[in-house]
C-alpha positions as CSV (number, residue, x, y, z in Angstrom):
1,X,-3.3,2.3,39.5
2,X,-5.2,1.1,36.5
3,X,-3.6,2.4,32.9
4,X,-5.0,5.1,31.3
5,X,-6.8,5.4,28.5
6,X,-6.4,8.7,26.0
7,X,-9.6,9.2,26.0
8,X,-11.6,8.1,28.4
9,X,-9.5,8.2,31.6
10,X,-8.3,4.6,33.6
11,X,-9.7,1.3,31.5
12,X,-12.5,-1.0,33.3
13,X,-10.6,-3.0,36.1
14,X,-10.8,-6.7,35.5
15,X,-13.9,-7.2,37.8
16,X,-17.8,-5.2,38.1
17,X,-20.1,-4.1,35.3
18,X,-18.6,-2.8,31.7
19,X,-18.9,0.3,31.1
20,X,-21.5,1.7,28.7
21,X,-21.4,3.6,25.7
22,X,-23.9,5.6,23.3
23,X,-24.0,5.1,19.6
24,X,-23.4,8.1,17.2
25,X,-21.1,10.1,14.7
26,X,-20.6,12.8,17.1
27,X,-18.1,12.4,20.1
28,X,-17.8,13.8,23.8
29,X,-14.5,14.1,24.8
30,X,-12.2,16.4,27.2
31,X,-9.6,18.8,26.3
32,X,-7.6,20.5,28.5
33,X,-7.4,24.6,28.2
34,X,-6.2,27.0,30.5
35,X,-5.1,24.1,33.0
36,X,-9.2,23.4,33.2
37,X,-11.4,20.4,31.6
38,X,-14.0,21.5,29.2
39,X,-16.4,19.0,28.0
40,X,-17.1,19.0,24.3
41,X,-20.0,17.3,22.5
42,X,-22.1,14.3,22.7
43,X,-20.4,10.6,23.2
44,X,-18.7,8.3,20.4
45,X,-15.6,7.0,19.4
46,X,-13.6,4.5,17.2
47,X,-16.1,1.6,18.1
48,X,-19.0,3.1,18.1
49,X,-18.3,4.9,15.1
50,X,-17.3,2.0,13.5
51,X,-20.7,0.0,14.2
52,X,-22.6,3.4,13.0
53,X,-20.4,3.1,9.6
54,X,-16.9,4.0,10.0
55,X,-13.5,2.9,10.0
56,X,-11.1,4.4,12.1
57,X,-7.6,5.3,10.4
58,X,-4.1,5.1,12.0
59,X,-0.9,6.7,11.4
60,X,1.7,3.8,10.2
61,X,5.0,3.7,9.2
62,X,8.3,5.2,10.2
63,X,8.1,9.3,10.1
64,X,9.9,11.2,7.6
65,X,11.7,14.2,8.8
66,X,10.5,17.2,6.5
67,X,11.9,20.2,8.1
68,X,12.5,22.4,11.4
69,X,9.5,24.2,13.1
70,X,9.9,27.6,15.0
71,X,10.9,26.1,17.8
72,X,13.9,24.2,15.9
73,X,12.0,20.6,16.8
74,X,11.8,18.6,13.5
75,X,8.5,18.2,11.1
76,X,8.1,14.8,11.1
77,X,5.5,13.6,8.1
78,X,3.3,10.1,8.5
79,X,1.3,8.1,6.2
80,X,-1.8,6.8,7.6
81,X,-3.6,3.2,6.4
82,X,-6.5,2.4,6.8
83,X,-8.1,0.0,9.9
84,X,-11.6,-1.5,11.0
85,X,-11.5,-2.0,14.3
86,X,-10.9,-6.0,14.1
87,X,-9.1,-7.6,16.6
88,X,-7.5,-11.3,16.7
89,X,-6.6,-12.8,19.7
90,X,-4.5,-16.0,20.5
91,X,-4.2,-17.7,23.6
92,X,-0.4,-20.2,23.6
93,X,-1.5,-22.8,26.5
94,X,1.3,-24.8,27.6
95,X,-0.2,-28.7,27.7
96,X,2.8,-29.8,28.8
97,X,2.1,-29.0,32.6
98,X,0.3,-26.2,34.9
99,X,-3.1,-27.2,35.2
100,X,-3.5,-24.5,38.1
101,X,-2.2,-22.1,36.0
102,X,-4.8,-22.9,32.9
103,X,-7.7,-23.1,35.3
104,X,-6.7,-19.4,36.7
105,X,-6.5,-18.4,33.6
106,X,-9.9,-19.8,32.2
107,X,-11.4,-17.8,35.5
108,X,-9.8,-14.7,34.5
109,X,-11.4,-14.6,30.7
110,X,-14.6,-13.2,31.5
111,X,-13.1,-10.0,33.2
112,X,-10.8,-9.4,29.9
113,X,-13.7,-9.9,27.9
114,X,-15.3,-7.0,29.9
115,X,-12.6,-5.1,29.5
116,X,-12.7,-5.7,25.3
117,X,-17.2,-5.1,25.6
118,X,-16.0,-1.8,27.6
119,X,-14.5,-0.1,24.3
120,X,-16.5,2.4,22.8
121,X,-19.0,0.4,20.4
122,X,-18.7,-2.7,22.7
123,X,-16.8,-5.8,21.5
124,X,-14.7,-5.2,18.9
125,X,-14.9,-7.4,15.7
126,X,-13.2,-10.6,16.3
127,X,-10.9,-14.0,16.0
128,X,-9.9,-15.6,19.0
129,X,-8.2,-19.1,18.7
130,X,-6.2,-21.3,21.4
131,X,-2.9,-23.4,20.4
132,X,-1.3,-25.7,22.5
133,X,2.6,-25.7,22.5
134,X,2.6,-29.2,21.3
135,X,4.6,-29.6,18.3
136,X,6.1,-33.2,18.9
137,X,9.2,-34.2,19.0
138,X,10.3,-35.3,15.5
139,X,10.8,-38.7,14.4
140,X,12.4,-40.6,17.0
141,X,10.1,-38.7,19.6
142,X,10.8,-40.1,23.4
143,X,7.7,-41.6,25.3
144,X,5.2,-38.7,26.0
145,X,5.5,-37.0,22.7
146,X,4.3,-38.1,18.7
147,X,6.3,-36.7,16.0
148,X,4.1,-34.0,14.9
149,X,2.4,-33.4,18.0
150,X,-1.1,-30.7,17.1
151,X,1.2,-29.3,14.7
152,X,-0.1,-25.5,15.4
153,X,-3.6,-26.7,14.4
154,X,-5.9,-24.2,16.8
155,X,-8.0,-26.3,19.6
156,X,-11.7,-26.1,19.8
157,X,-12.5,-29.4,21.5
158,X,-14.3,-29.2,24.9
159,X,-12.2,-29.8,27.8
160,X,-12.3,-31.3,31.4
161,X,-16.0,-30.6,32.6
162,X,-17.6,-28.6,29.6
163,X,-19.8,-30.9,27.3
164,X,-20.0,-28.6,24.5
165,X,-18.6,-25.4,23.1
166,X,-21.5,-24.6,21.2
167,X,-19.2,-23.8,18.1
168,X,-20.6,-24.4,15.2
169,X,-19.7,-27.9,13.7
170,X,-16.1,-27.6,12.3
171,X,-15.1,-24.2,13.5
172,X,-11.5,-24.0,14.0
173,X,-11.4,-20.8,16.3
174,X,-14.1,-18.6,17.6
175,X,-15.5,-15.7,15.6
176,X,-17.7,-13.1,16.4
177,X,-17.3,-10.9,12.9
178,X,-19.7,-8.7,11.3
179,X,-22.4,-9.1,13.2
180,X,-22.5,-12.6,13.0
181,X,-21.0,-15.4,15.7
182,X,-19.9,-18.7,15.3
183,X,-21.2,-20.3,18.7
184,X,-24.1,-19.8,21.0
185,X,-23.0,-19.6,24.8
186,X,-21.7,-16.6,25.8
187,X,-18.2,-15.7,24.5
188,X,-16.1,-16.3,27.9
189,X,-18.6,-19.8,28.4
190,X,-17.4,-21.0,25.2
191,X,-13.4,-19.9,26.1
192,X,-13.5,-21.4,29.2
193,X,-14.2,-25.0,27.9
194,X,-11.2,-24.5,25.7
195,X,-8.5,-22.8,27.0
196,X,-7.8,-25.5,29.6
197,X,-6.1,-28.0,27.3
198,X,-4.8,-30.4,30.0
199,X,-1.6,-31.7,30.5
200,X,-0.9,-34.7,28.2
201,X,1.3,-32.8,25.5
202,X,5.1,-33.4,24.5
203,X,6.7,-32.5,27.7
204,X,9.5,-30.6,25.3
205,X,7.4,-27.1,25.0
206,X,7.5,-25.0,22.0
207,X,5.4,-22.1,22.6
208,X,6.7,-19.4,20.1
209,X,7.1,-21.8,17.5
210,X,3.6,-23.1,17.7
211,X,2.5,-19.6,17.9
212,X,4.5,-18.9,14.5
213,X,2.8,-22.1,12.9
214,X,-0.5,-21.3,13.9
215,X,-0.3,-18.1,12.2
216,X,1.7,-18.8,9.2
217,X,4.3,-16.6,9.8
218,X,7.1,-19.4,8.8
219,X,5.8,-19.2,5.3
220,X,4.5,-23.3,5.8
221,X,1.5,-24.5,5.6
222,X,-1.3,-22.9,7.0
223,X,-3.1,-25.8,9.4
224,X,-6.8,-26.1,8.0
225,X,-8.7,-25.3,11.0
226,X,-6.6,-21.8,11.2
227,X,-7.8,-20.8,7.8
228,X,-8.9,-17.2,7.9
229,X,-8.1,-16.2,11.0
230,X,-5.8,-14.0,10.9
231,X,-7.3,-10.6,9.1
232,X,-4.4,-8.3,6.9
233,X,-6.0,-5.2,8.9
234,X,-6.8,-6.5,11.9
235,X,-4.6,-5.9,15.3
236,X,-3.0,-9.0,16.9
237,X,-3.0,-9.6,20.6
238,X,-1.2,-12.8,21.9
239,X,-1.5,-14.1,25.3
240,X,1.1,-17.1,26.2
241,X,0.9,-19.4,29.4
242,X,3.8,-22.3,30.2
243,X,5.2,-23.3,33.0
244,X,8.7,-24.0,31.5
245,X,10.4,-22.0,28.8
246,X,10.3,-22.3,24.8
247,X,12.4,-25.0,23.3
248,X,11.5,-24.6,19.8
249,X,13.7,-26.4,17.8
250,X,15.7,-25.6,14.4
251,X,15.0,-28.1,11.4
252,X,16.4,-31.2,11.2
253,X,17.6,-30.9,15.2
254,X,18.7,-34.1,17.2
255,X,17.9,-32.2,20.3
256,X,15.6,-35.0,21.2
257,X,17.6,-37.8,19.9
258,X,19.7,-40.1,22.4
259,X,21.8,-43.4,22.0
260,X,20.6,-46.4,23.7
261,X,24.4,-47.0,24.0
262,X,25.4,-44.0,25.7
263,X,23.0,-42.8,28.0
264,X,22.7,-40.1,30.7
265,X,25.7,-37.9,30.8
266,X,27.8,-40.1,28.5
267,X,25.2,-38.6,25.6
268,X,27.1,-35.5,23.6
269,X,23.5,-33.8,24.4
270,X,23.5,-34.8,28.0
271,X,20.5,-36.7,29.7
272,X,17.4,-37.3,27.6
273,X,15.2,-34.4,29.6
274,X,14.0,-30.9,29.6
275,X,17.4,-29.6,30.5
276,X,18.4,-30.0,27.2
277,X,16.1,-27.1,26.6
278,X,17.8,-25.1,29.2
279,X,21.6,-26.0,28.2
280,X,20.9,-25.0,24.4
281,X,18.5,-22.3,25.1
282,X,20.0,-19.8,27.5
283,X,23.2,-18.6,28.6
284,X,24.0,-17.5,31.9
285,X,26.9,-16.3,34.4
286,X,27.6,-17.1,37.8
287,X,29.5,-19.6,40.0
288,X,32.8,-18.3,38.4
289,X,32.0,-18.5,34.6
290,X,31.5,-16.1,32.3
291,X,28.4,-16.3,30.2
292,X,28.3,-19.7,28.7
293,X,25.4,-22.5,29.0
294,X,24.0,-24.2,31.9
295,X,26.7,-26.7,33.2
296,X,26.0,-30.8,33.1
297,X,28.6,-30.8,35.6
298,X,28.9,-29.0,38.7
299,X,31.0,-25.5,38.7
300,X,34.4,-25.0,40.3
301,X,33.4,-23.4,42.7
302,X,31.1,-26.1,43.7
303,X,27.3,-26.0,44.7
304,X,25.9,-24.0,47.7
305,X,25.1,-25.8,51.0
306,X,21.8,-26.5,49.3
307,X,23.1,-28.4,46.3
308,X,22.2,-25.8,44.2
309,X,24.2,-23.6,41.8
310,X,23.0,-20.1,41.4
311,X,23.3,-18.8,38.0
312,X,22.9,-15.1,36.7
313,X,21.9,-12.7,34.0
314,X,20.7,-15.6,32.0
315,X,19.7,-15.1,28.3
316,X,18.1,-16.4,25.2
317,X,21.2,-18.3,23.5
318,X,20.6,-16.7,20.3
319,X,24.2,-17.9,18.6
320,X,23.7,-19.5,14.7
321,X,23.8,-23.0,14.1
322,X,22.6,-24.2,17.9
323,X,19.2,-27.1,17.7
324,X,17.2,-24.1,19.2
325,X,15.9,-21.8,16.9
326,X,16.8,-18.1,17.9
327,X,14.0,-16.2,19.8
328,X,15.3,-13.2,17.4
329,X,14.0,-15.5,14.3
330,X,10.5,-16.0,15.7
331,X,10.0,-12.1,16.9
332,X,11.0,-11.6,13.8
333,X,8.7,-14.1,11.9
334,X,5.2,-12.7,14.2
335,X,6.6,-9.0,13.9
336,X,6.6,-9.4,10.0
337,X,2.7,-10.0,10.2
338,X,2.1,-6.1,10.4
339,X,3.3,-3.5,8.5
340,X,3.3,-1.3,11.8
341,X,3.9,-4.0,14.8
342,X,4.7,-1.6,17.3
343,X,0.5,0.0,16.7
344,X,-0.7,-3.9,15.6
345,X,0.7,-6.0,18.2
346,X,0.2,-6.8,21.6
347,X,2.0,-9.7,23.9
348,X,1.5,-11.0,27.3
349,X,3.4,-13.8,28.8
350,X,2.7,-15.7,32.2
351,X,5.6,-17.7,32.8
352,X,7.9,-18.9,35.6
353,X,10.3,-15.6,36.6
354,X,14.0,-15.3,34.2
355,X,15.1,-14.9,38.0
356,X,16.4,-17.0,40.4
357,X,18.1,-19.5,37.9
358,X,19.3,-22.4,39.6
359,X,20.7,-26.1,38.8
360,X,20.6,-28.9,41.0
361,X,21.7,-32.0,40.3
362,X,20.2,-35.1,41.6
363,X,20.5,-39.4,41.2
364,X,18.9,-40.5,37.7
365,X,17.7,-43.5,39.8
366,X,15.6,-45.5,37.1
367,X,16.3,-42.7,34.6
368,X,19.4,-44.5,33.4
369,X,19.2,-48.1,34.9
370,X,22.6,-48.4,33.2
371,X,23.9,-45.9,36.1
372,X,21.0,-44.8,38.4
373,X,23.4,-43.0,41.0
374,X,24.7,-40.6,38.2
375,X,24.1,-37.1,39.1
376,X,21.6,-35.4,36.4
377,X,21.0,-31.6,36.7
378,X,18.0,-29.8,36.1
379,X,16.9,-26.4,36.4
380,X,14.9,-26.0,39.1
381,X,11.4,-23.6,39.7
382,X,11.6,-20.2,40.1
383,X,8.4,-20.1,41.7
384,X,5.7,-22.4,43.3
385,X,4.4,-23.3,46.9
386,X,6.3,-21.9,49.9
387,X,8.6,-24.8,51.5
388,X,8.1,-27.2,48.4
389,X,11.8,-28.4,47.6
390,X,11.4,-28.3,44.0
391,X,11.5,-24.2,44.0
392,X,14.3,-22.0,44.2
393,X,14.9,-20.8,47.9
394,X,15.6,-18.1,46.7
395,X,12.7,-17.3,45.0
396,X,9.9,-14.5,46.4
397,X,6.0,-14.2,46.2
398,X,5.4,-17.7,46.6
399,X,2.3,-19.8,45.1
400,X,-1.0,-20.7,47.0
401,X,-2.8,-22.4,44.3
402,X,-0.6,-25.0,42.7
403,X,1.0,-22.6,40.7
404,X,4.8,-23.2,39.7
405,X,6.7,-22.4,36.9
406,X,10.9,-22.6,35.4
407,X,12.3,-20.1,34.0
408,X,11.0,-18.2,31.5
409,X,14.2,-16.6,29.7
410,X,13.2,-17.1,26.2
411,X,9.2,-16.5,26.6
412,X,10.4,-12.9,28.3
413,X,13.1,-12.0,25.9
414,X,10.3,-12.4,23.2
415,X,7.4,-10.5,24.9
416,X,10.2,-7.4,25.4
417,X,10.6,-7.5,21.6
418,X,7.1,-6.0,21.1
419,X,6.1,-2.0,22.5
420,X,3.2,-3.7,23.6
421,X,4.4,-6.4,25.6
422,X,3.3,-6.9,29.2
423,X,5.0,-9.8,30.9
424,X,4.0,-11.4,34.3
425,X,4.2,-14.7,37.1
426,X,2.2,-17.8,36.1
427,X,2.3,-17.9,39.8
428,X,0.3,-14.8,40.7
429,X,-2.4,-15.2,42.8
430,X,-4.8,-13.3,40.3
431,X,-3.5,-13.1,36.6
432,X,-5.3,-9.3,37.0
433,X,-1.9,-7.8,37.8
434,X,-0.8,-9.0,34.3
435,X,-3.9,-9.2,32.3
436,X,-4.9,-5.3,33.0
437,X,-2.4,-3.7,31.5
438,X,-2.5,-6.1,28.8
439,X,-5.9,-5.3,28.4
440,X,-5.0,-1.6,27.8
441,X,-2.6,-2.3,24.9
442,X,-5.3,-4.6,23.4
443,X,-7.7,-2.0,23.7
444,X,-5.0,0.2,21.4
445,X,-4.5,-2.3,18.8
446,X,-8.3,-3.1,18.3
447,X,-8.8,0.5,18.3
448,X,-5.9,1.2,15.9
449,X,-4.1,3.5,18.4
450,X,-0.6,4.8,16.7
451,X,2.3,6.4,19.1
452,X,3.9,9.4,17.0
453,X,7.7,8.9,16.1
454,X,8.7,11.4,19.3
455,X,7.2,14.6,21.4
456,X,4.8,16.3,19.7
457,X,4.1,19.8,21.4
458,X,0.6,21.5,21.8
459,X,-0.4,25.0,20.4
460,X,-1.5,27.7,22.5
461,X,-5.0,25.7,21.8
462,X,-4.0,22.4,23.9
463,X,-4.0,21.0,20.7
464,X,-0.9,19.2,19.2
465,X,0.7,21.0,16.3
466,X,-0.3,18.4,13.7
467,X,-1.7,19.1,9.9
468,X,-3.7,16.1,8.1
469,X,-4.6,16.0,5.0
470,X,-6.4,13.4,2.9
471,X,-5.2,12.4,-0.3
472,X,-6.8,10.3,-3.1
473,X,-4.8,8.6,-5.4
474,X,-7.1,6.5,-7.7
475,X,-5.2,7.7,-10.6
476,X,-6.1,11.2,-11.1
477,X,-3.0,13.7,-11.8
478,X,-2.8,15.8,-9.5
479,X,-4.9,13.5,-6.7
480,X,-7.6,15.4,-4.8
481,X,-6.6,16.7,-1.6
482,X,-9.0,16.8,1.3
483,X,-7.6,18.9,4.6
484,X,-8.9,17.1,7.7
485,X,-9.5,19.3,10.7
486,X,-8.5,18.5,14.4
487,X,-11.4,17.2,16.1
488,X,-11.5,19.9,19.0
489,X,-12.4,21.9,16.1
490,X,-15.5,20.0,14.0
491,X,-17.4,19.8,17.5
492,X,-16.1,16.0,16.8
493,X,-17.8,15.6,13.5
494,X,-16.6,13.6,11.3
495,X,-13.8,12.9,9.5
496,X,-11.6,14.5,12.0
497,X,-8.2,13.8,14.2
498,X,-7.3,13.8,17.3
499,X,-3.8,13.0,19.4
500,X,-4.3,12.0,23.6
501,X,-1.9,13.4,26.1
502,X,2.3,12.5,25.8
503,X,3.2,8.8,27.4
504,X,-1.0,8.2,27.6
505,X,-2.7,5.0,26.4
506,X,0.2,2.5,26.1
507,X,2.8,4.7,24.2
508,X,6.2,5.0,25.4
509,X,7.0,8.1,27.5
510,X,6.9,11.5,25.0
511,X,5.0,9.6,22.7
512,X,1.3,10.1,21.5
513,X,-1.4,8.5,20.7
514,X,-3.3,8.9,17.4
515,X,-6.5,8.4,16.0
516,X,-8.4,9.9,12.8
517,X,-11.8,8.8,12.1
518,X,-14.2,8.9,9.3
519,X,-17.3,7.7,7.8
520,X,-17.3,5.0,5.5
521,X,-18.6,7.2,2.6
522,X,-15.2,9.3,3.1
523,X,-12.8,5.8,3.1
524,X,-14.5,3.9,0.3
525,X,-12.7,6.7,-2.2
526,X,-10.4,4.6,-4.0
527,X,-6.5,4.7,-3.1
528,X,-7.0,6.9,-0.2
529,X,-4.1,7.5,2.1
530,X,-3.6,10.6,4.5
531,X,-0.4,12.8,5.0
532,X,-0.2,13.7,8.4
533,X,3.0,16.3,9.6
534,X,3.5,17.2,13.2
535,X,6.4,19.4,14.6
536,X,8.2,17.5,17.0
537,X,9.9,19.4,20.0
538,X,13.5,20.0,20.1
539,X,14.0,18.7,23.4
540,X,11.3,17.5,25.8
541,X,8.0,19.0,25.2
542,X,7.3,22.2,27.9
């Protein structure tokens, strides 16, 4: 079932025409009254509105309980700020590996770019830039890998086949911002000659601290190519593809240090390989241990009759002072963008399954001429091709299309951090499944869509039982107040407000959505903010 919008029913599946929309200042919309639908007004919302001269406002920041309505449910008071309807996308491309995967996911683009034209107003106003999760591997880097690697710099190089992006000379990321674009091609052309990066990066991933670099949430330098994209009011949506999980490291780590004398499992770090990434990233349970981190050694209770020891309930290793930096630090690093992350942000992650987790250990062989019969482990995939011995047997919903991926413990546990956080298989056949309801909580955070702090009843109206009022506060004592009516109301003219139905759009179940739109005329008054109080029900909402 495609996810629903609050307004305007299920979004536009990831395949067919985009839907249309008609410019204006007045809106149609539905409300529901005496259990029937009754159409109200001509079409337009946030987008549209916003290209005729408007911003749309949201409600942000936590509620503030003011009193106890009738019912005894709380009055719970917001403060809204102001958005514009910009939206800056990312794409994290693991160039470690996967070049299926990136070439699935270059096909999908022009389907989630319908999806974005299909707002109201069309294509919202926006950044889009592609980092690779190539950050080197310091400076003893092993073969494969520079010190630096891109650094977070964004990519805008064509790739593979495409000759040209038709960016204009020096662009860092794409930009298609008031009413003017940076390239030529269509939008999805020019995405698809860069989103497949290839597969010569540092074969030590970091995704989520690339990600963090790109955008300068680790309070470092800002790379010069990503200079001005990412907007103070804009929503964020992040889309991450890799094959194996994050390994980004802490400062000053050895992780990918090893001694010539002492190689293989004589190292303190173990063998030279991804696994390190495994052993100091995640722990697990299973084969008789209690949670602890991936074994070098085989368990007591030995490998099944495959070779291969099953772990369980594995998760990010998130303990101070380990080489890996904690996935808590870096949710905490991209939350602390927004003021409101839960309304600004959306994630989506396409990455190998948490589950099955299994290690099998196999002869270094030229690994470690020193002792190329020593057993190495490695953590195995979690999906791929049906039969192919490098995948989990116990793994389900096989790949047909070269599709395979390890793990994705850390990449998961980060995408769960955010409200908006869709997470799916980098070996789905179609990246639909994932990308469509990702779609739907983009479409919020271009649109500035805010969830209310808990279940807000409706009048004997169909209405929600909300006040708003505007509030200028340029300095005059006492500000000018300005009440702003519920939309049902104004015949949709604006300024006005409006709430969708409880668990609609993508707000958690007996949650609503909010919007409040008004001309630019009304916002440009200096210092404007708007108190907005809604009685909240006492228990679940009738």
């Amino acid at each position: 079932m495609a996810p629903l919008h609050p307004k305007r029913g299920p979004l536009p599946k990831l395949v067919g025409p985009a839907p249309t929309s008609t410019p204006g200042v007045v809106r149609r919309r539905k409300t529901v009254k005496n259990g029937r639908v009754r159409p109200v007004g001509p079409v337009a919302v946030l987008l549209s509105a916003c290209l005729a001269g408007c911003w749309t406002q949201t409600i942000g920041g936590p509620g503030q309980t003011t009193g106890q309505g009738a019912d005894g449910g709380a009055v719970e008071t917001f403060q809204i700020q102001p958005s514009n309807g910009q939206l800056d996308l990312v794409f994290v491309i693991d160039d470690s590996g996967g070049a299926a995967a990136q070439q699935k996911l270059a096909g999908q683009l022009p389907g989630l770019i319908k999806v974005l034209d299909g707002l109201p107003g069309g294509l919202p106003d926006l950044h889009v830039g592609v980092v690779s999760t190539d950050l080197g591997a310091g400076p003893d880097a092993p073969a494969g890998c520079t010190e630096g690697g891109d650094a977070g710099q964004f990519q805008s190089a064509p790739r593979g086949s495409c000759a040209a992006t038709t960016l204009a000379a020096g662009a860092g990321f794409v930009s298609n911002s008031d009413g003017s674009a940076n390239f030529s091609d269509p939008i999805e052309n020019v995405l698809r000659c860069i989103v497949p990066l290839g597969t010569g990066g540092c074969g030590y991933a970091q995704p989520l601290a690339a990600l963090v670099r790109a955008l300068g949430a680790s309070g470092g330098h800002l790379p010069d190519l990503n200079q001005g994209f990412l907007r103070p009011t804009a929503g964020l949506a992040i889309v991450i593809l890799s094959a194996v999980d994050d390994c980004s490291t802490s400062s000053g780590t050895d992780l990918f240090k090893t001694d010539a004398t002492t190689p293989g499992l004589s190292d303190p770090l173990g063998p030279l390989t991804h696994y390190r990434c495994n052993r100091y990233g995640h722990l697990c349970t299973g084969g008789g241990m209690m949670r602890a981190a991936p074994p070098l050694g085989p368990l007591v209770g030995g490998p099944d009759d495959q070779g291969i020891e099953q772990l369980l309930d594995c998760v990010s290793n998130d303990q101070p002072g380990g080489p890996l930096t904690p996935v808590a630090d870096l949710v905490f690093a991209i939350r602390s963008l927004k003021p409101r992350p839960d309304d600004q942000i959306a994630v989506a992650a396409l990455v190998g399954p948490s589950a099955p987790y299994g290690v099998r250990w196999s002869a270094a062989g030229a690994a470690n001429p020193q002792n190329p019969s020593e057993m190495w482990p490695s953590v195995i995939l979690s999906c791929g091709a049906a039969g192919d011995p490098g995948v989990n047997p116990n793994a389900v919903a096989p790949s047909s299309d070269g599709s395979s991926g390890e793990p994705g413990v850390r990449i998961a546990q980060f995408v769960q951090a955010f409200q908006r956080g869709v997470l799916g298989s980098i070996c789905d056949p179609s990246y639909r499944i994932t990308l469509e309801p990702m779609a739907a909580g983009v479409a919020d955070v271009a649109r500035g869509v805010t969830c209310s702090p808990g279940p807000v009843p409706d009048d004997g109206d169909g209405q929600p039982a909300c006040t708003v009022t505007a509030r200028s506060l340029d300095g005059q004592a006492p500000p000018v107040t300005t009440p702003i009516a519920n939309c049902a109301t104004t015949g949709d003219q604006l300024p006005c407000w409006t709430a969708g139905a409880q668990g609609s759009s993508t707000c958690p179940a007996g949650k609503r959505p909010f919007y409040v739109d008004a001309p630019r005329t009304f916002t440009g008054q200096a210092g404007l903010v708007y108190d907005v109080s809604c009685q909240l029900c006492a228990g679940a909402c009738p």
